[in-house]
Biotite code that builds the C-alpha atoms (Angstrom):
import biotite.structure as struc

atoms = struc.array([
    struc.Atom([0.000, 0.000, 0.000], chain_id="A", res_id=1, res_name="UNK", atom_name="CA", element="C"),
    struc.Atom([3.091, 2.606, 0.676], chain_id="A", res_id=2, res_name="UNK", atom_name="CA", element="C"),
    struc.Atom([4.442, 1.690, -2.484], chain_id="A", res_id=3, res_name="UNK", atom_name="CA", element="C"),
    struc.Atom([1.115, 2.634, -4.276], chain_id="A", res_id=4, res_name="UNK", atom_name="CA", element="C"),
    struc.Atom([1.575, 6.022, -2.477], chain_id="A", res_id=5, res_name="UNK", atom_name="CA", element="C"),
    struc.Atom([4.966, 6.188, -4.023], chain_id="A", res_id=6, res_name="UNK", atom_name="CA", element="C"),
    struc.Atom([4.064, 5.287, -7.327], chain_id="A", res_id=7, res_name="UNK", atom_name="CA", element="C"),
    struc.Atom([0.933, 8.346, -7.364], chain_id="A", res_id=8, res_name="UNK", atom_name="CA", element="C"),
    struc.Atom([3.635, 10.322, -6.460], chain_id="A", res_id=9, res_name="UNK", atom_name="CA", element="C"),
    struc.Atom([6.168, 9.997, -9.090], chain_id="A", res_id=10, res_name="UNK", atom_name="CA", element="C"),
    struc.Atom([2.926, 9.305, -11.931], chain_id="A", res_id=11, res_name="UNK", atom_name="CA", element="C"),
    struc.Atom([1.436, 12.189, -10.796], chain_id="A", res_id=12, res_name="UNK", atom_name="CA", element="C"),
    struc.Atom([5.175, 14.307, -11.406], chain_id="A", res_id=13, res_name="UNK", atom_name="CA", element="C"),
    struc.Atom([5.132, 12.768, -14.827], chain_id="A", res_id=14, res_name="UNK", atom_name="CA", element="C"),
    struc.Atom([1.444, 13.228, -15.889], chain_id="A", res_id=15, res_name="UNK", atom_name="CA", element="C"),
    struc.Atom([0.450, 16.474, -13.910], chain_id="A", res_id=16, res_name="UNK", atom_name="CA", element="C"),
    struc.Atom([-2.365, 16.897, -16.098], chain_id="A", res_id=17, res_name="UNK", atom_name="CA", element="C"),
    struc.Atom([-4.139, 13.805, -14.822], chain_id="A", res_id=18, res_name="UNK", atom_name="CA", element="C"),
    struc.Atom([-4.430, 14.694, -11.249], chain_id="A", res_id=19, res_name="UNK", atom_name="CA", element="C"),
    struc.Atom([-7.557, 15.395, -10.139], chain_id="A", res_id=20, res_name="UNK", atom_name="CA", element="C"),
    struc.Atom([-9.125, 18.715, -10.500], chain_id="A", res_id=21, res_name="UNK", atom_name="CA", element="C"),
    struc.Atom([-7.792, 19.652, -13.673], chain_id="A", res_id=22, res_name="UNK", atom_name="CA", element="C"),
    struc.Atom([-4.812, 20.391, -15.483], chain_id="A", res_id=23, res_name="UNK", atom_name="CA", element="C"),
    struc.Atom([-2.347, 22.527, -13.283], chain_id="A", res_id=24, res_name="UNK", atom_name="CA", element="C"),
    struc.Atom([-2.155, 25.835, -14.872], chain_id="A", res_id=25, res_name="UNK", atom_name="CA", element="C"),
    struc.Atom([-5.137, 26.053, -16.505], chain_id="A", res_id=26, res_name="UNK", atom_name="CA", element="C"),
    struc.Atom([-7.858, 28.525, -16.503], chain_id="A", res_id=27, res_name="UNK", atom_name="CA", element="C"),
    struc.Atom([-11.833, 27.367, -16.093], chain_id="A", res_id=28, res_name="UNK", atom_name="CA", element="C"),
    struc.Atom([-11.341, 27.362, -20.097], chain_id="A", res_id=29, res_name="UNK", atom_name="CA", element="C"),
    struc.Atom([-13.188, 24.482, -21.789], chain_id="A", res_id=30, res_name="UNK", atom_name="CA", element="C"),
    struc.Atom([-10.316, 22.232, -22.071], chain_id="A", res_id=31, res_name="UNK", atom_name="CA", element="C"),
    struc.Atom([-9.453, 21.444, -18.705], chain_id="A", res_id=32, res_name="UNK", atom_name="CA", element="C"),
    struc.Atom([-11.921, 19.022, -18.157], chain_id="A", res_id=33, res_name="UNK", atom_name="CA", element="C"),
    struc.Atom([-10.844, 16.888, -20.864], chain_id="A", res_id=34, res_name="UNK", atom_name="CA", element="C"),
    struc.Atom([-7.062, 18.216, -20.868], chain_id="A", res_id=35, res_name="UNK", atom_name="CA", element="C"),
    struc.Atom([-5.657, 14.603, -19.937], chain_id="A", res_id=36, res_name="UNK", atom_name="CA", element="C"),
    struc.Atom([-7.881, 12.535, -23.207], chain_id="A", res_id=37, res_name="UNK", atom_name="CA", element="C"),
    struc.Atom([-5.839, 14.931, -25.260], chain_id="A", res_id=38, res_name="UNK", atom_name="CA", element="C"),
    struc.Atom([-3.094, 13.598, -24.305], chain_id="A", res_id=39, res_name="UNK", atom_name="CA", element="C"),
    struc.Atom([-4.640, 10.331, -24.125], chain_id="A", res_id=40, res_name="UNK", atom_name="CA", element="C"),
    struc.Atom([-3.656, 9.449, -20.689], chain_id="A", res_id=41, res_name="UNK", atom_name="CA", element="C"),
    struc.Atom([-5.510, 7.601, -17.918], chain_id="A", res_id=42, res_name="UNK", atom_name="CA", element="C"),
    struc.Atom([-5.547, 8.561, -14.315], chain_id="A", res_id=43, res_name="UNK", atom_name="CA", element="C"),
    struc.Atom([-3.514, 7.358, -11.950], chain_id="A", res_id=44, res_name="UNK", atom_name="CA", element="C"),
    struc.Atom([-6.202, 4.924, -10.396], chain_id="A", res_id=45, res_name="UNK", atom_name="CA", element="C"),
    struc.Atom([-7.245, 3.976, -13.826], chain_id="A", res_id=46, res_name="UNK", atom_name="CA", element="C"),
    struc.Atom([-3.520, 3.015, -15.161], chain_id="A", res_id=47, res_name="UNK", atom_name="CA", element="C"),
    struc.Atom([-2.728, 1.647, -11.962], chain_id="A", res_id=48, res_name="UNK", atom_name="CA", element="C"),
    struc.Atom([-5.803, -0.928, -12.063], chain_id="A", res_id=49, res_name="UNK", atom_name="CA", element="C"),
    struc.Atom([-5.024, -1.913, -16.006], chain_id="A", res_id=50, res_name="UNK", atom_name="CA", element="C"),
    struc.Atom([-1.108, -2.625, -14.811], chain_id="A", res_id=51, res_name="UNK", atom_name="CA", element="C"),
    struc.Atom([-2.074, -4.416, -11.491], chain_id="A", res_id=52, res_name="UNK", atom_name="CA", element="C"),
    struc.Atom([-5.177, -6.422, -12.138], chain_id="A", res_id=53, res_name="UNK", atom_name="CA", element="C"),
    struc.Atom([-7.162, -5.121, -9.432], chain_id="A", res_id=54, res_name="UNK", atom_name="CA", element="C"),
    struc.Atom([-10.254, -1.960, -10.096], chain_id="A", res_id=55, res_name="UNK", atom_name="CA", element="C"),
    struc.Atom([-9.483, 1.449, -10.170], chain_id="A", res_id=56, res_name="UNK", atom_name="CA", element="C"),
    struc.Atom([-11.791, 1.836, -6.803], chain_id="A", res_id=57, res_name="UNK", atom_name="CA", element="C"),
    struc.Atom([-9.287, -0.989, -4.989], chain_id="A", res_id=58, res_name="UNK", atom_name="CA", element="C"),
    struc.Atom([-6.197, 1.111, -6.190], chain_id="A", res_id=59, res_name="UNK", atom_name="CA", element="C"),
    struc.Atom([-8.090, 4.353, -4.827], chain_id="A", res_id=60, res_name="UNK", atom_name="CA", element="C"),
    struc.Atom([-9.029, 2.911, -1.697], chain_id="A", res_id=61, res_name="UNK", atom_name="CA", element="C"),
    struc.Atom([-5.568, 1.568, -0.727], chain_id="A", res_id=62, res_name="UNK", atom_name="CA", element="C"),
    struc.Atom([-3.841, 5.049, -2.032], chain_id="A", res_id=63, res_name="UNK", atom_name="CA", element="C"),
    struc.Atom([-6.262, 6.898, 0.215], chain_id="A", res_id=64, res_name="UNK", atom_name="CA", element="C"),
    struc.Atom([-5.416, 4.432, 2.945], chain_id="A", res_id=65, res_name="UNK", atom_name="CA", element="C"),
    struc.Atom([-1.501, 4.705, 2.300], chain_id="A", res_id=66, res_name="UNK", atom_name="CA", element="C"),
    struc.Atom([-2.545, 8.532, 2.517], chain_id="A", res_id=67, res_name="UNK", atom_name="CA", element="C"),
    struc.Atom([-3.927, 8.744, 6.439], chain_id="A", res_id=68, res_name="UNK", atom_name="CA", element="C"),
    struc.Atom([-1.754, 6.570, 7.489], chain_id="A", res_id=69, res_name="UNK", atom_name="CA", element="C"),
    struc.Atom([2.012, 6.893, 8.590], chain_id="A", res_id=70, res_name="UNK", atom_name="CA", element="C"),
    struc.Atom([4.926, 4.240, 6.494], chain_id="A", res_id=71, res_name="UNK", atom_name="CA", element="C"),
    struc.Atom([5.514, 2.993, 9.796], chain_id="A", res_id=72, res_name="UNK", atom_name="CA", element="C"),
    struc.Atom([2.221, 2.133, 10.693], chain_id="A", res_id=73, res_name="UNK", atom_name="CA", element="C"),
    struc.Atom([1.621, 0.417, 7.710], chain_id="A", res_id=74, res_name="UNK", atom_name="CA", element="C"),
    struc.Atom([4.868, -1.475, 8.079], chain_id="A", res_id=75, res_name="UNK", atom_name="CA", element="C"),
    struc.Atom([3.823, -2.412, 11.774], chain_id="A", res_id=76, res_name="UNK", atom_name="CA", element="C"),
    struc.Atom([-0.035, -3.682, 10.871], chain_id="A", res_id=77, res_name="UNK", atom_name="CA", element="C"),
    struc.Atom([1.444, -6.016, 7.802], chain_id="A", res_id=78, res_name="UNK", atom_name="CA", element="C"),
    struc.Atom([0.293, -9.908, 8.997], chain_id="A", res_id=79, res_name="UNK", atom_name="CA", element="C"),
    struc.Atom([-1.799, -8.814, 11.289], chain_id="A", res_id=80, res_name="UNK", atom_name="CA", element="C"),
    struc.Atom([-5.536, -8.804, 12.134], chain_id="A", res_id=81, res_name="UNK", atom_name="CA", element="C"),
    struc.Atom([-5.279, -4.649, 11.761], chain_id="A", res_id=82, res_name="UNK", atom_name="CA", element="C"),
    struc.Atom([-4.050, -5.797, 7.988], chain_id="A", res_id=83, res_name="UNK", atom_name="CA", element="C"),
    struc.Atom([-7.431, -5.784, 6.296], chain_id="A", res_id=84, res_name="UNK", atom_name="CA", element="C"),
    struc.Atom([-9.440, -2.878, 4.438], chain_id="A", res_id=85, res_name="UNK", atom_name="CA", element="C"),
    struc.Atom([-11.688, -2.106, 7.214], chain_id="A", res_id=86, res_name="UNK", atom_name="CA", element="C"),
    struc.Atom([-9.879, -1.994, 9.815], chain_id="A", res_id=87, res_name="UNK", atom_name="CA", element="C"),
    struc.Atom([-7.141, -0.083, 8.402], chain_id="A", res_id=88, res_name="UNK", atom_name="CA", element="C"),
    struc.Atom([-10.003, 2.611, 7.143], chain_id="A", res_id=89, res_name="UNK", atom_name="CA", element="C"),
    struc.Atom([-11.095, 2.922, 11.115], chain_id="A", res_id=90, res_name="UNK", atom_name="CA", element="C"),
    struc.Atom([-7.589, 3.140, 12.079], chain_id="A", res_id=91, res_name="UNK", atom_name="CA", element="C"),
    struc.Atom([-6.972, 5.847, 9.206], chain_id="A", res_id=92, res_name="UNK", atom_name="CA", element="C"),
    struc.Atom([-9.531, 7.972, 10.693], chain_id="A", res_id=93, res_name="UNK", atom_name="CA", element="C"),
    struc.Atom([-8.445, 8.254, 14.190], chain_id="A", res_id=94, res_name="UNK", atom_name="CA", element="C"),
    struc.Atom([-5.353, 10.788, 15.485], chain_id="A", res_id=95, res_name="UNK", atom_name="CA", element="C"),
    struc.Atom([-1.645, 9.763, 14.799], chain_id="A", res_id=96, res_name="UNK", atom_name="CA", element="C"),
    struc.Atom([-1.122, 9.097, 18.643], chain_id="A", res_id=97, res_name="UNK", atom_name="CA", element="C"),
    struc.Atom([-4.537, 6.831, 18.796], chain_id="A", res_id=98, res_name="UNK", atom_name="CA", element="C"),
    struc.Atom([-3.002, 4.839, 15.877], chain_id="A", res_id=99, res_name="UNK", atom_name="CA", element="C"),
    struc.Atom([0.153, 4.289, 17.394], chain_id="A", res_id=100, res_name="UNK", atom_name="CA", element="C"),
    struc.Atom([-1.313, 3.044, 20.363], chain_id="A", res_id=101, res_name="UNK", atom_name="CA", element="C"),
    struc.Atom([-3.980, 0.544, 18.662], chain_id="A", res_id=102, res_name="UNK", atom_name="CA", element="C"),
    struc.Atom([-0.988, -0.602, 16.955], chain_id="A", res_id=103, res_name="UNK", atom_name="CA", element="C"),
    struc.Atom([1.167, -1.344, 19.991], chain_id="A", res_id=104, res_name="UNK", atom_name="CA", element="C"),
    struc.Atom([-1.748, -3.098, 21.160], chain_id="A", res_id=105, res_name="UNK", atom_name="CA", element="C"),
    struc.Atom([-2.001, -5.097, 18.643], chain_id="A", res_id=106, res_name="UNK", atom_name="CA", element="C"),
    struc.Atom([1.580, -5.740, 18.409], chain_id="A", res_id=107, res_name="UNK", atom_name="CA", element="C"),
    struc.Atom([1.280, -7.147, 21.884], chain_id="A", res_id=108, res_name="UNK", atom_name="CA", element="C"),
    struc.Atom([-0.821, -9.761, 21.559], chain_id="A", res_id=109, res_name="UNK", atom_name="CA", element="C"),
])
């Protein structure tokens, strides 16, 4: 999941005109809206999904995951219970501190 939040990163420094809302630069001219088909390129989600098997809502859920939450907390939940979708979504939604703690918890056991 942190390496999808890598890989937005550097796509998104190579295709600035596919991040979302609109082409960077660019006035509310007619084009922006449809400034990255010109160029014929998909978004990050959707190019993602096509090169990884998985849907473009998957890759958007797990970069908005690797978003909230810290390297090292996603480091420190892999092969455990805290692992899945869910329950990294309530732990993304909590404080910094609060995650760190749930995870030492969980680390514990």
């Amino acid at each position: 999941m942190a390496c999808l939040g890598k890989r937005e990163e550097l796509y998104l420094k190579l295709h600035p005109q596919t991040k979302h809302g609109g082409t960077p630069g660019a006035g509310r001219g007619k084009r922006k809206k449809d400034a990255h088909k010109v160029d014929n390129l998909s978004s990050f989600s959707a190019d993602t999904a096509a090169k990884t098997g998985r849907s473009a809502r998957t890759v958007r859920r797990s970069t908005r995951r690797a978003e909230k939450l810290s390297k090292r907390i996603l480091e420190k939940v892999v092969g455990t219970s805290v692992e899945e979708g869910k329950q990294l979504d309530a732990l993304a939604k909590v404080s910094e501190p609060q995650q760190n703690q749930i995870v030492g918890r969980v680390e514990s056991l």
